[in-house]
Each structure stands twice: as C-alpha cells, then as structure tokens.
C-alpha positions in Angstrom: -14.2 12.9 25.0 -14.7 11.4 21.8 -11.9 12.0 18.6 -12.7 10.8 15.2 -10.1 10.5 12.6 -11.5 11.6 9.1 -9.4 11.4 6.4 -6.3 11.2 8.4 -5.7 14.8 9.4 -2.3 13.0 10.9 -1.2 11.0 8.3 -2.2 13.7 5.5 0.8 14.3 3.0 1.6 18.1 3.7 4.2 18.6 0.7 4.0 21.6 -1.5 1.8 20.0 -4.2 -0.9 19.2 -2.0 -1.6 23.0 -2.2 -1.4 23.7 -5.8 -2.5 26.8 -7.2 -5.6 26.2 -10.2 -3.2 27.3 -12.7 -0.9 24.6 -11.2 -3.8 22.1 -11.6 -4.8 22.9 -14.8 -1.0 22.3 -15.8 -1.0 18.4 -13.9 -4.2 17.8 -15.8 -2.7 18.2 -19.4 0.3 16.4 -17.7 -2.0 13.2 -17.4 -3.4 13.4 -20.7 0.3 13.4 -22.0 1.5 10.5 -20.3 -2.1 9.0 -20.7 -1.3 9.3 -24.6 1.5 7.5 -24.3 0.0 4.4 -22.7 -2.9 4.0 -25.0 -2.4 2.1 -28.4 -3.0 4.6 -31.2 -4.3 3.1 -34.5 -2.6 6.6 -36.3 0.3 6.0 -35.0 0.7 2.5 -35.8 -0.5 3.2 -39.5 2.6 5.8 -39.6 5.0 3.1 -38.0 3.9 0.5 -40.8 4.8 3.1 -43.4 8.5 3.2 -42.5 8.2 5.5 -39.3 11.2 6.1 -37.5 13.2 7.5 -34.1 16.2 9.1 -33.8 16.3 8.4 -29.8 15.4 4.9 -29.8 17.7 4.1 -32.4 20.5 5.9 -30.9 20.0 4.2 -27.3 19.4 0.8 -29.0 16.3 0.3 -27.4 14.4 -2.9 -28.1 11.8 -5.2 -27.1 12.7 -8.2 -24.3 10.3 -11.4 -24.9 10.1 -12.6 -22.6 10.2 -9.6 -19.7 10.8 -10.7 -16.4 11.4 -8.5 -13.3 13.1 -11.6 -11.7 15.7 -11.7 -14.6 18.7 -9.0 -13.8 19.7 -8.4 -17.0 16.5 -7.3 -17.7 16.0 -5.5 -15.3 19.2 -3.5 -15.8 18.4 -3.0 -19.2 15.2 -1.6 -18.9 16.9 0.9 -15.8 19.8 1.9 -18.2 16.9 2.8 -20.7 15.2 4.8 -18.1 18.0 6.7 -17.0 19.0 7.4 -20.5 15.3 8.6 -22.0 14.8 10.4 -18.3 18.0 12.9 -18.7 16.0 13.8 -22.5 13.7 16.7 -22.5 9.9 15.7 -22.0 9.2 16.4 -26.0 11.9 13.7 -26.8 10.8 11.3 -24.2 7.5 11.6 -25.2 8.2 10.5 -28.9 10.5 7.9 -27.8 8.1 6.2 -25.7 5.3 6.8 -28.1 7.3 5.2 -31.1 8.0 2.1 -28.5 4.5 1.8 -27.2 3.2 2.0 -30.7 5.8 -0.8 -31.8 5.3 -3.2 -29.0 1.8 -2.4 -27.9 1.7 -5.9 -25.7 4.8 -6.0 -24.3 5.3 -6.1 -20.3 9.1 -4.9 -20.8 7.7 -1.7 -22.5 5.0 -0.9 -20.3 7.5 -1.5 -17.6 10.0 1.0 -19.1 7.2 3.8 -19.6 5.8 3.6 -16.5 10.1 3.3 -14.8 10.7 6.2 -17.2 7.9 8.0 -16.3 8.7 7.5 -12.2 12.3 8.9 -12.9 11.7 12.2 -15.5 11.5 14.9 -13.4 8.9 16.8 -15.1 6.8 13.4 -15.3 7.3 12.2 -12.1 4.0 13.6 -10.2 2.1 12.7 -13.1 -1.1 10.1 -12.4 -1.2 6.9 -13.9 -3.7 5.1 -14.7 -4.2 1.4 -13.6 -1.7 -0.9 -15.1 -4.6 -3.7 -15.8 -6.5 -0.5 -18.0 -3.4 -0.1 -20.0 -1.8 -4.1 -20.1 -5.3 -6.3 -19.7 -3.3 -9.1 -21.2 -1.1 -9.3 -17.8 -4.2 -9.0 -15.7 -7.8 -11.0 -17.4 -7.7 -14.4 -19.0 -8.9 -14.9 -22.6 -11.8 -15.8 -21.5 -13.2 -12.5 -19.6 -11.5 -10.8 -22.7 -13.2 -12.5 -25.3 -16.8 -12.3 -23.4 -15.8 -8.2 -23.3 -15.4 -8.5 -26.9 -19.2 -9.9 -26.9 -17.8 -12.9 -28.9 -16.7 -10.9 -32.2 -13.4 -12.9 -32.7 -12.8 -11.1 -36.1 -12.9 -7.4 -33.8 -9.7 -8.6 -32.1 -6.2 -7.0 -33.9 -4.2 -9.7 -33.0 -1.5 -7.1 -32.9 -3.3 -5.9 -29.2 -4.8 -9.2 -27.8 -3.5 -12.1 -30.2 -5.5 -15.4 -30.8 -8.6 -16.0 -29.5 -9.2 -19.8 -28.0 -11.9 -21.6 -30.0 -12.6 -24.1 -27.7 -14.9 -24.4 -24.8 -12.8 -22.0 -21.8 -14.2 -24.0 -19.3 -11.8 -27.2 -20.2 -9.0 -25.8 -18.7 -11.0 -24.4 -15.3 -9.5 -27.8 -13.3 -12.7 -28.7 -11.8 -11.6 -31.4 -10.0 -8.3 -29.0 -8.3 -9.4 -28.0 -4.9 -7.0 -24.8 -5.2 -9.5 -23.7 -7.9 -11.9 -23.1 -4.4 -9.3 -20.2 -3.8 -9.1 -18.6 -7.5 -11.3 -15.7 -7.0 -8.5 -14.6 -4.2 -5.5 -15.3 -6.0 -6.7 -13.7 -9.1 -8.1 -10.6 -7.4 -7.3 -7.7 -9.8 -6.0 -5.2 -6.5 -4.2 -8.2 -5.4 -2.1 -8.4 -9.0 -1.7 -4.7 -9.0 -0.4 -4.7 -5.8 1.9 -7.3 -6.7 3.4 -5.0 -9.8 3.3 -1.9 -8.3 5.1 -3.0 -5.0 7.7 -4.2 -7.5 8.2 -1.4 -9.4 8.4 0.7 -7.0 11.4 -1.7 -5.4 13.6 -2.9 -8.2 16.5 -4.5 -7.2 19.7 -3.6 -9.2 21.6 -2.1 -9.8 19.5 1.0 -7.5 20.3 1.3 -4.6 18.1 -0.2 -1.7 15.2 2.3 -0.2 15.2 2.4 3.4 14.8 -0.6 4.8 13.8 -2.1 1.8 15.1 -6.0 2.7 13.3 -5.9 5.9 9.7 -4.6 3.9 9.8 -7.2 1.3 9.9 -9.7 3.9 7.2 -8.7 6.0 5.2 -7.8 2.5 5.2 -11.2 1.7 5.0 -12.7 5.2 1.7 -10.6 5.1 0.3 -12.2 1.7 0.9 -15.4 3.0 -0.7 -14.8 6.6 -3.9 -13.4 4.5 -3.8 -16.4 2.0 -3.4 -19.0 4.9 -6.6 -17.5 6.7 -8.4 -17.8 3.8 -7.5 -21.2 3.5 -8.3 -22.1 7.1 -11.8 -20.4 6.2 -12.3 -23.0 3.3 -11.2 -26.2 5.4 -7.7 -26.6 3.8 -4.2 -26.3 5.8 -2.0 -23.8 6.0 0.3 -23.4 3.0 3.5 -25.9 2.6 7.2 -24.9 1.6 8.6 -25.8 -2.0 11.9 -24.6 -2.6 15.2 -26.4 -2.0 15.4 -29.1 0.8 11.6 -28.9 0.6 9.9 -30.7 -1.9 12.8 -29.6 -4.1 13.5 -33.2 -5.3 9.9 -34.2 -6.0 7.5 -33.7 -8.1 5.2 -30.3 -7.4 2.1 -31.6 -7.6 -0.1 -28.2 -8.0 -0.1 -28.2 -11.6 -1.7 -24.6 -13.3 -3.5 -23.3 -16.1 -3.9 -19.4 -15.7 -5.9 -19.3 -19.5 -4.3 -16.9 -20.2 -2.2 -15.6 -23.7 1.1 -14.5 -21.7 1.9 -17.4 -20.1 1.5 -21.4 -20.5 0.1 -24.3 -18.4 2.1 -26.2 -15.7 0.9 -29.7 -16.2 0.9 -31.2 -12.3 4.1 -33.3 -10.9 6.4 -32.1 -12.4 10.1 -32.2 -11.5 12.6 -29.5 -11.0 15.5 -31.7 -12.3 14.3 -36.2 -13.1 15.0 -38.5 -10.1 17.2 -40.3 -12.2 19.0 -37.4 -13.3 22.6 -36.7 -13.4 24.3 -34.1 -10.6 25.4 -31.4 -12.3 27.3 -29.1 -10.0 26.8 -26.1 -12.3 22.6 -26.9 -12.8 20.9 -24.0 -11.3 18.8 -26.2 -8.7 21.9 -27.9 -7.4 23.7 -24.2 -7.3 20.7 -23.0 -5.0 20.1 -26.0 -2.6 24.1 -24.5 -2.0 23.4 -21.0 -1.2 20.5 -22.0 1.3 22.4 -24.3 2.9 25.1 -20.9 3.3 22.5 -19.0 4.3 21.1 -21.3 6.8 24.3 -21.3 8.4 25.4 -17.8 8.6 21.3 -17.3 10.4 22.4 -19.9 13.1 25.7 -18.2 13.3 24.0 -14.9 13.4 26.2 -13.1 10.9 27.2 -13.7 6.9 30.6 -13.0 5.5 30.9 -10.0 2.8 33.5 -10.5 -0.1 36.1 -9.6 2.0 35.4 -12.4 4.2 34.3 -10.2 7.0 31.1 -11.1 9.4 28.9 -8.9 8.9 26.1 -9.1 11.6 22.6 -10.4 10.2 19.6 -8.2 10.5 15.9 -8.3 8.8 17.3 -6.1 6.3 20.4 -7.4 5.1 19.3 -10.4 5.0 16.2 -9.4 3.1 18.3 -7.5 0.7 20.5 -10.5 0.5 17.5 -13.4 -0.9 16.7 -10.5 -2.9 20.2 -9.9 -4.3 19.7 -6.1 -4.6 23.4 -4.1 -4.2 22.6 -4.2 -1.1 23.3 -7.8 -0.7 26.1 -9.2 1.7 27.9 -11.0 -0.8 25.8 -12.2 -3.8 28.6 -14.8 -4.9 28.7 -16.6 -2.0 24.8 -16.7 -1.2 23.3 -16.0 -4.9 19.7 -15.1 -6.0 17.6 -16.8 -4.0 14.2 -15.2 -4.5 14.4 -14.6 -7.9 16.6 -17.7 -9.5 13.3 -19.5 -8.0 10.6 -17.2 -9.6 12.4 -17.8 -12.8 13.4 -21.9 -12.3 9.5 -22.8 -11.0 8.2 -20.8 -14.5 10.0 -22.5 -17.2 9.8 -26.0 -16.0 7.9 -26.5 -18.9 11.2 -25.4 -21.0 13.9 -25.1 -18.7 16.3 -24.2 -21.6 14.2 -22.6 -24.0 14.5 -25.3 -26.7 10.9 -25.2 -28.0 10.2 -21.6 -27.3 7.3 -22.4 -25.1 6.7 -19.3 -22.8 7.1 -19.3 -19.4 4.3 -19.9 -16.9 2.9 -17.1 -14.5 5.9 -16.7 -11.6 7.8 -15.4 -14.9 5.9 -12.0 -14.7 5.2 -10.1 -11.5 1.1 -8.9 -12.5 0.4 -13.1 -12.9 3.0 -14.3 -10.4 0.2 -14.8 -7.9 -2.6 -16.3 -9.4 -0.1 -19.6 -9.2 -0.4 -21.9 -5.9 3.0 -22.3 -6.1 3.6 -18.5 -5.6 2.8 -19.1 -1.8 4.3 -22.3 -1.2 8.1 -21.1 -2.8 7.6 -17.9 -0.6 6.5 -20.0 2.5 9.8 -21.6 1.5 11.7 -17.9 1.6 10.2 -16.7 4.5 10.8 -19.6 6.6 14.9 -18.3 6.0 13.2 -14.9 7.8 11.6 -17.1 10.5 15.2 -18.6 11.4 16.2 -15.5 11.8 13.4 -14.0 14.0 13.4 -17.0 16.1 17.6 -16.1 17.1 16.6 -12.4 17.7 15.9 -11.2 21.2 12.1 -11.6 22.2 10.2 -8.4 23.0 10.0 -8.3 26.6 7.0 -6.7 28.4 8.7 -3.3 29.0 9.5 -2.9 25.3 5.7 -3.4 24.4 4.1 -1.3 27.4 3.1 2.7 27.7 3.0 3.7 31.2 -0.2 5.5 31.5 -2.1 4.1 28.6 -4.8 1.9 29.4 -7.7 0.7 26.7 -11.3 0.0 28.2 -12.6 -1.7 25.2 -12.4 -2.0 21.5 -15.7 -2.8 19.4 -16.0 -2.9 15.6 -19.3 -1.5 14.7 -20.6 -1.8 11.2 -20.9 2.0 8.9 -25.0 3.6 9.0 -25.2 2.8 5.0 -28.2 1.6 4.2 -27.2 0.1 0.8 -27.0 -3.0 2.3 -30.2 -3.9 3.9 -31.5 -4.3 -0.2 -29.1 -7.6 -0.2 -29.9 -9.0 3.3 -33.0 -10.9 4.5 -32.2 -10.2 8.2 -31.0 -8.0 10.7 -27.1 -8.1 10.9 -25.6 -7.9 14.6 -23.7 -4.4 14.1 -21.3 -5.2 16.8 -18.1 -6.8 16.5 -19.4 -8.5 13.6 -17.3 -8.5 9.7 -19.5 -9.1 6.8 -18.2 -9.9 3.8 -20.3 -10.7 0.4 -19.4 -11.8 -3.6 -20.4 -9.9 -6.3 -19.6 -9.6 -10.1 -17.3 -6.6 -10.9 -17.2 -4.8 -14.5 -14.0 -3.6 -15.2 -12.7 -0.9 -18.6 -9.8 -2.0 -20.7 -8.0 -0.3 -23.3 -5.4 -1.4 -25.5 -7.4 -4.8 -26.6 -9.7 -3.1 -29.7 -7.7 -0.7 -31.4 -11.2 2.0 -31.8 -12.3 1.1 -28.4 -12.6 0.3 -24.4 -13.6 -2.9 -23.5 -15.4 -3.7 -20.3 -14.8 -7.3 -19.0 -16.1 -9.1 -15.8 -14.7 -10.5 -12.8 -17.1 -13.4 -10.9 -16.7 -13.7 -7.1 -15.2 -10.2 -6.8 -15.0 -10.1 -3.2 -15.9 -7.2 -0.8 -16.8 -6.1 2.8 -19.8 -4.2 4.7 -17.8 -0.9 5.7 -17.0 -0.7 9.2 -15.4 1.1 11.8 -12.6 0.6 14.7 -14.0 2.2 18.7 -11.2 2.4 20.8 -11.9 3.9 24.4 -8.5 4.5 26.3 -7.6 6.4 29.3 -4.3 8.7 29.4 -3.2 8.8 32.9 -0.2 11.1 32.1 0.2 14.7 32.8 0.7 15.7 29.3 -1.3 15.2 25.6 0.5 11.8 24.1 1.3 11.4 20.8 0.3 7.4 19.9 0.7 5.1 17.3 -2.5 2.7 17.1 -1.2 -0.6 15.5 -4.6 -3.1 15.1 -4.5 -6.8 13.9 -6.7 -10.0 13.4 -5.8 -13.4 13.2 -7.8 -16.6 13.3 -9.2 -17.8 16.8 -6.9 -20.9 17.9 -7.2 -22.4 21.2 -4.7 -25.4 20.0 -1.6 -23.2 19.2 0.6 -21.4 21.2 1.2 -17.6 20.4 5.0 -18.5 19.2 3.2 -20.6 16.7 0.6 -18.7 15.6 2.0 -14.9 15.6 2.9 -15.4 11.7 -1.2 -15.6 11.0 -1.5 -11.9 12.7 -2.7 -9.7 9.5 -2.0 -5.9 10.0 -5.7 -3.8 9.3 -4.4 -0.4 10.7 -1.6 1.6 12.1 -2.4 5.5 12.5 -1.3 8.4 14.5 -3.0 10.7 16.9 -2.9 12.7 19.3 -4.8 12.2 23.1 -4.9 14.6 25.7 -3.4 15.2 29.2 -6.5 13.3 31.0 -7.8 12.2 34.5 -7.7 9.1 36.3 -11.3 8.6 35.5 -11.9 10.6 31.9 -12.0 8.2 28.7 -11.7 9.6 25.0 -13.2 8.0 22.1 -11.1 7.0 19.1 -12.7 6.3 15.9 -11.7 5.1 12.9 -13.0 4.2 9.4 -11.7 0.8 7.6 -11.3 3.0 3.9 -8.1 4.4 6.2 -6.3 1.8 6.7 -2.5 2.0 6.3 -2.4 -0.9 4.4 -4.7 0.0 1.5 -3.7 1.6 -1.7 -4.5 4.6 -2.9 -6.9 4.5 -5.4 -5.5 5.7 -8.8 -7.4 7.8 -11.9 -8.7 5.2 -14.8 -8.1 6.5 -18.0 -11.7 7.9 -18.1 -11.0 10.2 -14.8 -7.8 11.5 -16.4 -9.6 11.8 -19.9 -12.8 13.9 -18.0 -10.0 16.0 -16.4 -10.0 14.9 -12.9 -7.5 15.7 -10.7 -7.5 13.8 -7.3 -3.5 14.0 -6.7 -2.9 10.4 -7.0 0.5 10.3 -7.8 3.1 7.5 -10.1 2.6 3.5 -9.5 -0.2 3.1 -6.6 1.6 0.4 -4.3 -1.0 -0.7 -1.6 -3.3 -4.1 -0.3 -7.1 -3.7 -2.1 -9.9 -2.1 0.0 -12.2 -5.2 -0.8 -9.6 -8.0 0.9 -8.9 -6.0 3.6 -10.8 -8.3 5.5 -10.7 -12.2 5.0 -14.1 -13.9 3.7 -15.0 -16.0 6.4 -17.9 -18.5 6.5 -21.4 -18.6 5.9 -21.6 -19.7 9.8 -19.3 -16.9 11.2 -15.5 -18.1 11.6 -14.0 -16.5 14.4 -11.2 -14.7 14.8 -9.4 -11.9 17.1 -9.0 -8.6 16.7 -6.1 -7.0 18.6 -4.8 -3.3 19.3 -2.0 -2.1 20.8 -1.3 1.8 21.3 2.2 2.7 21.3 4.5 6.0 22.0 5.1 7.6 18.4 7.9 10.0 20.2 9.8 6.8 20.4 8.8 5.4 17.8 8.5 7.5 14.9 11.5 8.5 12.5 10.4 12.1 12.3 7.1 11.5 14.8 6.5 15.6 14.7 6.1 15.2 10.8 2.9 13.2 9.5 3.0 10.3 7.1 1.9 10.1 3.8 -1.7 9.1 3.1 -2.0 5.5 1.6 -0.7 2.1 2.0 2.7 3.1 4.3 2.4 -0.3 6.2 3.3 -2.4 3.1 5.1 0.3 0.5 6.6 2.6 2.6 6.0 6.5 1.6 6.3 7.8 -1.6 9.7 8.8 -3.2 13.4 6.6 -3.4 15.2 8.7 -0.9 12.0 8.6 2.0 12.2 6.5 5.0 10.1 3.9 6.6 8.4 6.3 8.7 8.1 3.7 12.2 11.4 2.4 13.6 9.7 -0.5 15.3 10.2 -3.7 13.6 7.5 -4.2 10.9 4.4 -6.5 12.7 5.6 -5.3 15.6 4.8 -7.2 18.2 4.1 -10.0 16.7 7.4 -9.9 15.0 9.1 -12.2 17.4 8.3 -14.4 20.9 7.1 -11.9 23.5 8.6 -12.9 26.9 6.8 -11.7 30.5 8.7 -10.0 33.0 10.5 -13.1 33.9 11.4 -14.1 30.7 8.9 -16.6 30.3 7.3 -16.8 27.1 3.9 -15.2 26.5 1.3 -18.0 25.4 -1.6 -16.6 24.3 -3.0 -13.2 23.0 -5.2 -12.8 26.5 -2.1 -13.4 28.5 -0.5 -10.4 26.7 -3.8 -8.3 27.2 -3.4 -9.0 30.6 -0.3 -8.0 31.3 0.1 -4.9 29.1 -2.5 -2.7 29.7 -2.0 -0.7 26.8 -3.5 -3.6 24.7 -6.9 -5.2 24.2 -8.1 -7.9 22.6 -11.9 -8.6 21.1 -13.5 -11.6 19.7 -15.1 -11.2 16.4 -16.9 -13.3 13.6 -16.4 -12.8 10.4 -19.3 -13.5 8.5 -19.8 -14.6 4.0 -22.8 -13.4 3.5 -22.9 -15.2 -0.1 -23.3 -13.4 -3.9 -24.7 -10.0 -4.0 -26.6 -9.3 -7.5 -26.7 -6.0 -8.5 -30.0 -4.0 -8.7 -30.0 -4.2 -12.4 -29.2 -8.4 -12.9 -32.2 -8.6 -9.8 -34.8 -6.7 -11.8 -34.0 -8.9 -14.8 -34.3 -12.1 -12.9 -37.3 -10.7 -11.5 -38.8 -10.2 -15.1 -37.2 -13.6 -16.5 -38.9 -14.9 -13.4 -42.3 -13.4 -14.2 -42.4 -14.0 -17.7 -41.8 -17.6 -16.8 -44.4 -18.0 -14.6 -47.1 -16.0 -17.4 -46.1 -18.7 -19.8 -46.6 -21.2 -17.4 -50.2 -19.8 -16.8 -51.1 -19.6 -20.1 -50.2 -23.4 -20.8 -52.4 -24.6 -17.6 -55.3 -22.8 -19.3 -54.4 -24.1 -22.6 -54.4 -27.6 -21.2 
C-alpha cells in the first residue's frame, strides 16, 4: 500500500483564515499593500518631511532613532518593545502615519525596520498581514556595496545617499581576503535565506522583557546547535576541521585570529588578532570580559551540580530550557545577577573590539546586528563556545535507553532517496546521474529585487555561488504489525560518514531534514505501505514569503508576519565533486505519545526550528528537540550505543542508508549559455577571417 504525503494534509494549518471568504481576501490584499507602503521609502513623503512635516504620535511617545540598533543590547530592545506596545494599542490609521513619518525619517535604519515589522506582529488588525522579505525592504543589512553598486550598473551619482550612503571608489576586490581560507566558505555564511533566517528567528523570540514562548531556551539551543552541525559538515566537505570555541576560558585571552571584512556600509572590518582585553593589561574586576569569564565559571558549576540558585537562593533544578533561557537572559532566566548575559554581552563584546568604548565612533562589526551576525567566522566559533555550556548539560542528563526510542510493531524495510522526474536538469549535466540514494547539489548565480536603495526604483543585485539542490524525495517502506491504524511521527537525519568516531562523539553532526506526521494502517504480518515524501516539505524550511512585487500584483498565498525557517537551497550540504558520504537516518516514532495535542495537526512551515506561529502556541512534539540524538543512547544493558548501525540493529523501528552527496559544479543559466555560445562563435568567425587574411 503506498501513501504519499502532498502538501502535508497532516501538518496543514486548519485555523479559521485558511478558509477565507473572497471578500475576506480581497480585504488581506489591500491589507498588504498598506503595510507594504509603509516599508517602502517614499520620495513624496520625504519631500513633505524636509518641508517641516510633523507627528503628533511620534512626538508624544518620544520615539527616536537608536544608532547603532542591536537586538543583543537590552535597552534597545526594551525600547523598541515599549514602542510597539504603545503604537500597537493606537488605531491602524494612527499607526500607519506613525510608522510612515518614522520610515520616511530613518529610511536606513535597522532599529526602525525592527519596530515596524515588531509593531506590525503585535497590532491586531496587522498582525495576519504578509510581509515582504526583510532583505527587499533593508538591502543594506543583507548585500555588500559591491553587489549594490553593480545593481546600480555603476551610476554612483543615482545613489541618494540618504537610502544607500557612499559608494566605495576603490577596486571591491581589495578587501575579498584572498589569501583567508574561511573566504572558501563565504558563499554559505552569506547565504541570503541563511541571514533571513537569522532575523526572523530573532524577531520572532525577543528576549525581554516578554515573556519566554514555550520552550523557547530549549529551541534557541538546538537552533544554533543545528547551524553549527550544518556549518561543520560543510567544513568537513572542504577539508577543514570542525569549528573551535572562542569565548571565555577558550581563546578568551588571546588574540582571535579570524579577522573580517563583510564590505559592507553597516558595519566595519575586524582586522585579524585582535585581543579582547591586551596581555599586559590591567585586571579590572568590573571590565566586561573579566565579569563574564565569572558567570561561566557559575554556570559551569551549577551544570555539574545539576541545579542553579534563583534570587532567593533556592536550587532550582537545571533543564534545556532554563538553562537556555538563562545564557539568553530572557525573564525567564534563573537569576540574571548571579549568571549575567552570556549570549548576548558576547555578540556585543566580539563586535566593537574595534572600539570597545565608542571613543572614535567607529561602528561596530557584523555580530552587532542579527541579518550580518553570520557572515562572521567568529559567529560559529563564540556559539561553539555557548553550546558547549548545553553539551555539559546533555552529557549529566539520563541517556535514552532502547525502550524509550522503540515502537513495538513498527518495523522499516528500507529507506531510499530517489531524485524528482524534472527534466530541467539533464540541460546542465553531461551524464546520467544515479537517481538512487544519490544528493546533487550545483552553484548558480541568483538575481535578487531590492527596494529602498534608488529612491524612483527596484534594484536587482546578484549573488555568485548561490547554492542549490536537485529536488528529491524520501521512500520509506515500514510494516505495522499492530491491530489498529498508528498515528507516527517520521523524524529523518543525515550526518557525515565516520568510521573513526564513536556515536557519543559524533551525534552533535546529526542535521534534522524532516519530521512529519501520518497516519498508517492496522496491517498484516507480511503487508508493507509506502511512504513518500518531497524535500520542499521539510519541517525545517521556511515558508516562502510574498516580495513586494507579489503583494503589489495582488497575490495572496496566506504567508503570514516574519517567515522564520532554514532555506530550501541549504537544506542539503554541498558535498564534493567526488561524492562525500554521508548517512541518512529515520526513525518513526508514536505521535500519541509524543505529540502536545497529536489529534490536532501542526502548522505548515519550518516547526522544527521556529516553533508554530503565534506567542501563546506550543512546541507541538514533547520529545527533546534532535531527539535521539539529543543525548548518549544506552542498549538494554546500559551499555552505550556505538554506532548508528548498532542502533538500527537493535530498534527496529529505525533504518539507516548510505548516501553520497554529490557538487555537481556552476550551473549557467540558459540565457548567460546562449551568450557564451555566441561570444564563443563570434570569436572563432574572427579568428577565421584572420587565417584567411594571413
């Protein structure tokens, strides 16, 4: 018996405005092109603001620009939630203006894009509204000044410097480092979804003075845990290590030798070795690196004691969430006097070491803003640094034992990956491609719009070694030996083959590619059903939002707020040219256990790494997140569990396949082919023509 998923009929939101009437539609539509309005620079309005212009609402609430903006700053971030609440209890007509008179006024400014779209999440006759991209509507957060000048088609004198600022004059290749090996890894770091992801996953978690979503501490570590599990793979794939710690106790005291220049106008350079605080320098009990190196040392000690003490000097039992809440010094923190602001003292120390006080105004570097935070190498290595303060704390929790990962009456028969029927790729490859088991991954150069840069216009700019995948698909055959239909939860994973490592060591470089719901019938011993499903459904992927053209045209695809999700095109890691391999894994759990409310589906989109939509929803699977690769897995003896095929074979409701995945190089589009083609020809005509000469 064969079941394919499409579209998710299980994981399909089933709320009231996924059945709106036309009227209802026609009424979101102008919604979008209201908010839409707000985002987009408007030369009229900026004429009117120059002529003396005016708001009543801004005035009154004091609202003003913050330069510079940083989500890892609480003050600022209170500031701009204060804002919100205030312009969000308005009615729409006054927020509208308000917002408008701000966006015209600070038309580059993170903070005020960050208070439109906050503003926007919390109004409640705004809050359903789709917005567009955050790189369409703040390019200067997302593209260096390099892909925006080339967009501009080299007019320097088109540029308002109100929108984009200064243009470099020199040559932008100077500050390309071509002599920095973690240039080789650019085109991932600087991966437009990857940014956007970044933001949105932000905004859509502030930390004070909200309250913490469900189970928020426990998602922003495994988020990040993810990101670095994805970067390290792609690192193995280009022959480097795995990535290193920087943070106190690690590197803390010595000079960071990744230095960085992101090219872009935001942020500055970080020349390489650079110091925290000088060798030579005098201890200062109050300096902020000495005052951290203190509250790692406290958290270090309550994880081995297995509990951290509140302000009333209770113990409070650690968990993956309040501990996560606690680095992230959300009010859900333990006690944020005792163990401070971990996470984001760092993001903000690591980004002005240029100007650790401010004395020559020189702006911070990328970890300053969440959208450039991780093009930096050092993003990865501080939060290799964080998440090893999770990794204590996973390694004290109790293992998963084999009866906590098995479903009696469950068993898989195999699992393939087998690559989609388009035919759009046999134009870009010379030679058959092995369909089974098989990932193929290729680079190509990606156009993307941009507004708020030329006051009368879009501009389209261009991203080299976009990467992206052959579509795919997951073939799970199981058997359900039980009496009844089964409700199951499909979690998949790949990792890089090791045979050196141990799976204790190695279950950190386990990437999630799926986890969806559905439901097998009551079977025979013999009977096998079919599951299939298509890599664009992953739980891990965004949702793809509406560009400002799609909500300009009037489309209406229900994509609601901030999109918080992994991009489609790095769902699977590049590979080599020679096939690196790696192993896929599955494991099919019982969603009546599992599930929060397992009757009710889950939301469409990226729940693996954002959650579901909304501040008051919950995480909708009570296993820990990465389950099971969480923690050490221990056999029925409590042994520990050494390898993947060792699990396989003692928890039949489990498989493992090896897989390759393949780079199958740069992809030219159809239309840069056919002028190569002709720039080929021509040459070779001319050519002819001067052997005949001759």
């Amino acid at each position: 018996m064969s079941t394919e998923i499409k579209g998710k009929e299980l994981l399909n939101c089933d709320c009231e405005h996924c059945h709106h009437t036309a009227e209802h539609s026609q009424a979101f539509k102008q919604l979008n092109k209201e908010v839409l309005d707000i985002l987009l620079f408007d030369p009229k309005a900026h004429n009117a603001l120059k002529g003396g212009l005016n708001n009543i609402t801004v005035q009154s609430l004091e609202i003003q620009d913050i330069s510079p903006f940083s989500v890892f700053n609480e003050k600022h971030v209170r500031k701009a939630h204060d804002a919100a609440v205030q312009l969000s209890r308005k009615p729409k007509e006054t927020m509208l203006k308000a917002l408008k008179y701000l966006r015209t006024a600070y038309p580059k400014s993170p903070y005020i894009e960050h208070l439109v779209r906050l503003t926007f999440a919390r109004h409640p006759e705004t809050k359903e509204a789709s917005l567009p991209p955050s790189r369409q509507t703040l390019p200067v957060a997302y593209f260096t000044q390099d892909e925006i000048f080339e967009g501009m088609n080299g007019q320097k004198q088109a540029v308002d410097s109100l929108l984009a600022g200064p243009m470099r004059s020199e040559d932008g290749q100077q500050g390309k480092g071509k002599f920095d090996k973690e240039r080789d890894l650019a085109w991932w770091r600087e991966d437009i979804g990857l940014l956007e992801h970044n933001y949105s996953w932000h905004l859509n978690y502030p930390y004070p003075p909200n309250s913490p979503r469900d189970r928020q501490g426990e998602l922003f570590g495994y988020m990040h845990q993810q990101m670095l599990a994805r970067y390290d793979f792609e690192r193995l794939a280009q022959g480097y290590d795995r990535v290193q710690p920087y943070g106190p106790g690690y590197g803390w005291d010595r000079p960071l030798t990744e230095g960085f220049n992101p090219r872009m106008m935001l942020c500055s350079f970080r020349p390489a070795d650079m110091y925290v605080v000088k060798p030579d320098g005098n201890p200062d009990p109050r300096a902020i690196h000495e005052e951290m190196g203190r509250h790692k040392e406290r958290l270090q000690d309550g994880i081995a004691r297995g509990s951290l003490y509140n302000r009333d000097e209770v113990k409070i039992p650690i968990d993956m969430n309040n501990l996560g809440n606690t680095i992230l010094a959300n009010a859900g923190s333990i006690n944020k006097n005792l163990y401070g602001e971990i996470n984001n003292k760092g993001h903000q120390v690591i980004a002005n070491l240029n100007d650790p006080k401010g004395k020559y105004q020189i702006s911070p570097g990328p970890m300053n803003w969440d959208q450039t935070a991780p093009r930096d190498p050092v993003f990865y290595r501080w939060h290799k640094f964080v998440d090893l303060l999770f990794e204590d704390h996973r390694r004290n929790m109790k293992p998963h034992t084999k009866k906590d990962i098995e479903f009696p009456g469950i068993e898989i028969e195999s699992f393939e990956v087998e690559l989609q029927p388009e035919e759009y790729h046999k134009k870009n490859v010379d030679k058959p491609l092995d369909k089974k088991n098989n990932f193929y991954t290729y680079s190509e150069t990606k156009e993307y719009s941009v507004f708020n840069v030329d006051p009368q216009q879009k501009v389209t700019t261009k991203k080299k070694d976009f990467l992206d995948h052959i579509p795919f698909s997951y073939k799970i055959a199981l058997k359900n030996k039980n009496k009844a239909d089964v409700l199951v939860c499909i979690r998949i994973f790949l990792a890089p083959e090791t045979r050196d490592e141990s799976l204790e060591n190695w279950r950190s470089m386990f990437v999630e590619l799926d986890r969806f719901v559905i439901t097998v019938e009551a079977g025979n011993e013999s009977e096998i059903f079919d599951i299939k499903q298509r890599n664009n459904k992953s739980s891990v992927v965004n949702t793809a939002q509406l560009t400002v053209e799609e909500i300009e045209a009037g489309k209406d695809n229900m994509s609601h707020g901030n999109c918080c999700g992994w991009p489609l095109n790095l769902l699977i890691p590049k590979g080599t040219k020679h096939g690196m391999k790696g192993t896929l894994y599955v494991l099919v759990t019982d969603w009546t256990k599992d599930g929060v409310n397992p009757q009710e589906p889950m939301q469409a989109g990226a729940v693996s790494y954002c959650g579901q939509r909304g501040e008051k929803s919950m995480y909708p699977d009570m296993r820990p997140m990465g389950f099971p690769f969480d923690r050490q897995v221990v056999d029925s003896n409590d042994d520990s569990i050494d390898d993947v095929e060792g699990l396989v074979e003692q928890v039949r409701n489990s498989f493992k396949t090896d897989v390759k995945l393949n780079f199958l190089g740069s992809w030219a589009k159809e239309e840069n082919k056919k002028k190569q083609y002709e720039k080929k020809k021509d040459s070779g005509v001319k050519k002819q023509e001067s052997v005949e000469k001759k």
